[in-house]
N, C-alpha and C positions, 0 to 999 in steps of 0.2 A: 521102628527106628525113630518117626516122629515122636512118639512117646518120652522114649530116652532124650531128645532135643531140649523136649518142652519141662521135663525133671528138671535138666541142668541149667535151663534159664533164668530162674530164680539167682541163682550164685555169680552168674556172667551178669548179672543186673548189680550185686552186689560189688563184685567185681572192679567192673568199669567203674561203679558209683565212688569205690573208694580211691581208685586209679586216678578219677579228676579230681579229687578233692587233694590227693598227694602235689599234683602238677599244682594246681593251686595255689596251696599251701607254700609252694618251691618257687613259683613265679612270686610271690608276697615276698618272702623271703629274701631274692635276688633284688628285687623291687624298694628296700629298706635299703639291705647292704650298698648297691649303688649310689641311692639319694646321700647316704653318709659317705662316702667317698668322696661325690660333687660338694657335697658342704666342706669338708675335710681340704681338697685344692683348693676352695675358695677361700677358705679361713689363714690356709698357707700361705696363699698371694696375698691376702692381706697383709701380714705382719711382714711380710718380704717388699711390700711395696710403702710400708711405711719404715721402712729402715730397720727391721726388726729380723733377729734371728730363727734361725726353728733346727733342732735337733732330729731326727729319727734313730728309733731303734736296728742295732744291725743283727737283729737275730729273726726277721720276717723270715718265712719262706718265696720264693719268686710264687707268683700270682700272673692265670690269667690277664685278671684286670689292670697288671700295673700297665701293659700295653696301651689300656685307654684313659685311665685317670694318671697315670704315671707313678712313680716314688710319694710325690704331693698327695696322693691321692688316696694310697694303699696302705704306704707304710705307717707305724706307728710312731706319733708323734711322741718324744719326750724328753724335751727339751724347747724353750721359745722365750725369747727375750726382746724386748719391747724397749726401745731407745729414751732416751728424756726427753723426748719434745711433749709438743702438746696435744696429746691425741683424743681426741673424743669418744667416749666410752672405752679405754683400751682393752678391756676386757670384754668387749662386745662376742668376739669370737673363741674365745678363750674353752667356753663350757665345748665345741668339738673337737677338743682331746682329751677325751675321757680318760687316757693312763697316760698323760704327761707328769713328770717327774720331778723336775726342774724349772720353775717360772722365775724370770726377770723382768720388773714393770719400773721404772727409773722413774715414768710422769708420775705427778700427783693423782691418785684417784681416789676418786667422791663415791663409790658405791662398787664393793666387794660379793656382792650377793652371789656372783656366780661363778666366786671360786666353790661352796659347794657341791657341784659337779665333778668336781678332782679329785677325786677319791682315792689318787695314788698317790698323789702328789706331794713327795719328800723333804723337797727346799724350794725354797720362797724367800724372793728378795724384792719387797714392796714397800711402795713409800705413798702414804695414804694421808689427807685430807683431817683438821685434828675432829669431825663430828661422825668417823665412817664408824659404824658398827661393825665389830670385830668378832662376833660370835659364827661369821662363817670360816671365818680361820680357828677358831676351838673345835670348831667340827669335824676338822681333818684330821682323823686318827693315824695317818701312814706318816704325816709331818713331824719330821724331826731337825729340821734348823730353819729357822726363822729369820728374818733381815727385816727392820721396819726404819733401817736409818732415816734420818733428815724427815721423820711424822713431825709432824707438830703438836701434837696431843700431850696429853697431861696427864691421862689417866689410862691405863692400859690394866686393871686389877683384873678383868675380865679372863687374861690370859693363865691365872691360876689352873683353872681346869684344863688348859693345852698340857698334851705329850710331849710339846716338842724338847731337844734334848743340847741345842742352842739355841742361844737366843741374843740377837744383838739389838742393841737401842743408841745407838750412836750420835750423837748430835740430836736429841730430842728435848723436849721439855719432861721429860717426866722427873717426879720428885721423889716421889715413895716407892721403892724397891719392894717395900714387903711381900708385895702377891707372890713374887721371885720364891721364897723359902715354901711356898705350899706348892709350884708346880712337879708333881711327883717324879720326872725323870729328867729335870733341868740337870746337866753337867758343865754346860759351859756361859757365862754369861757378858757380854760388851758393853761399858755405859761409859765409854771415852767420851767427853768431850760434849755430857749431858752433867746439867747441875744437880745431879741427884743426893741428898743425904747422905754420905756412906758412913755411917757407926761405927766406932766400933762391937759394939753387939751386930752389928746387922753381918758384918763383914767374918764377926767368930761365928755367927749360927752357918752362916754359909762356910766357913771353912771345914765348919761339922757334916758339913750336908754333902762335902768333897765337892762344890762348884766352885770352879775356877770362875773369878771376874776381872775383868779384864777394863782399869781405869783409864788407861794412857794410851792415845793414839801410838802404834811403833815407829820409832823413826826409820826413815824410808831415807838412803845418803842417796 
C-alpha cells in the first residue's frame, strides 16, 4: 500500500504545484482588476467634482464588485465632458477609460498626449492651445467626428492622414483648407466663421469629393 502512496506522490506534488500557481495567477488577476476599479471611482469623482459630466455604458452586466466600487467604479465609462473652466491638466485622468466614446474638453489644452490611450474613442470635441501636437488625435483610428472649435492654430495639415469622417474648424485661424481634399473619408466639413480661403476650385474638388462644407454659422431665432 505504501508503495502505491509513494508512486502517486510524484503527480500530488505536481498537482498542488500547479493548484497554487492557478490561485496565484487568480489573486494577480483580482489584484489588477480592483486597483483599475479604484483608479476608475477616482478618476469619476474627479471630473464630477470639477463640474464635469461622465456617461456609462447600459449594457454592463450586474457585478459583484459594483457593491464595493459602486456604478463609478465598475461600469463602463463612455462618455465625459469637461466644463470650460480652467482646469489643470484636464486630461490628467482621461487615459482610465480605456473605451470611452465620447470626450468633451471646452478648456484650452496645452498637451494631448494622452488621448492615445482611447482607442475607441468615436467623437471628440476639443479645443487646444495653437503649439499642441496633434498626431495623437491621427492616431485614433475608431475617430470619426472631430471638433477643434475656437483652436487658435494656423496649421492643422497634419490631419490629412486622420479617418475621421467630420470634421469642424469653426472660429479658427486656419487658412488653407487643402490637407481637407487628401483626408480619405472626410464627408462632412465646418469652417464658419474661420477666414479660410474658399476657391472656387477648392470648393469644385470638394464637391467632387461629395463633402459637404459648411461656411455660415445657422441662424438660431
Amino acid at each position: 500500500m505504501s508503495h502505491e502512496i509513494e508512486a502517486y506522490l510524484p503527480y500530488l506534488r505536481f498537482s498542488l504545484r500547479r493548484f497554487l500557481i492557478s490561485v496565484v495567477v487568480f489573486l494577480v488577476a483580482v489584484g489588477v482588476y480592483t486597483n483599475a476599479c479604484k483608479q476608475q471611482r477616482e478618476a469619476v469623482q474627479w471630473v464630477k467634482a470639477n463640474g464635469g459630466k461622465v456617461g456609462f455604458s447600459q449594457d454592463d452586466p450586474p457585478s459583484l464588485l459594483s457593491a464595493i466600487y459602486g456604478v463609478e467604479g465598475v461600469s463602463t465609462v463612455t462618455f465625459v465632458e469637461l466644463p470650460p473652466d480652467q482646469i489643470r491638466n484636464p486630461l490628467a485622468h482621461v487615459a482610465r477609460f480605456p473605451r470611452l466614446e465620447v470626450l468633451t474638453v471646452r478648456a484650452p489644452v496645452e498637451d494631448i498626449s494622452k488621448l492615445q490611450a482611447l482607442r475607441r474613442l468615436k467623437a471628440l470635441y476639443i479645443t487646444v492651445t495653437p503649439d499642441v501636437d496633434l498626431s495623437p488625435i491621427v492616431a485614433l483610428d475608431s475617430l470619426i467626428s472631430l471638433n477643434l472649435s475656437y483652436s487658435k492654430f494656423s496649421d492643422v495639415s497634419l490631419l490629412s492622414a486622420s479617418n475621421v469622417r467630420g470634421l469642424v474648424l469653426h472660429n479658427t485661424n486656419v487658412r488653407d483648407l487643402s490637407f481637407t481634399l487628401k483626408m480619405p473619408h472626410l464627408e462632412y466639413l465646418d469652417v464658419s466663421e474661420t477666414n479660410a480661403g474658399l476657391s472656387p476650385t477648392f470648393l469644385k474638388a470638394a464637391r467632387d469629393r461629395r463633402i459637404e462644407v459648411i461656411t455660415k454659422t445657422p441662424y438660431v431665432n
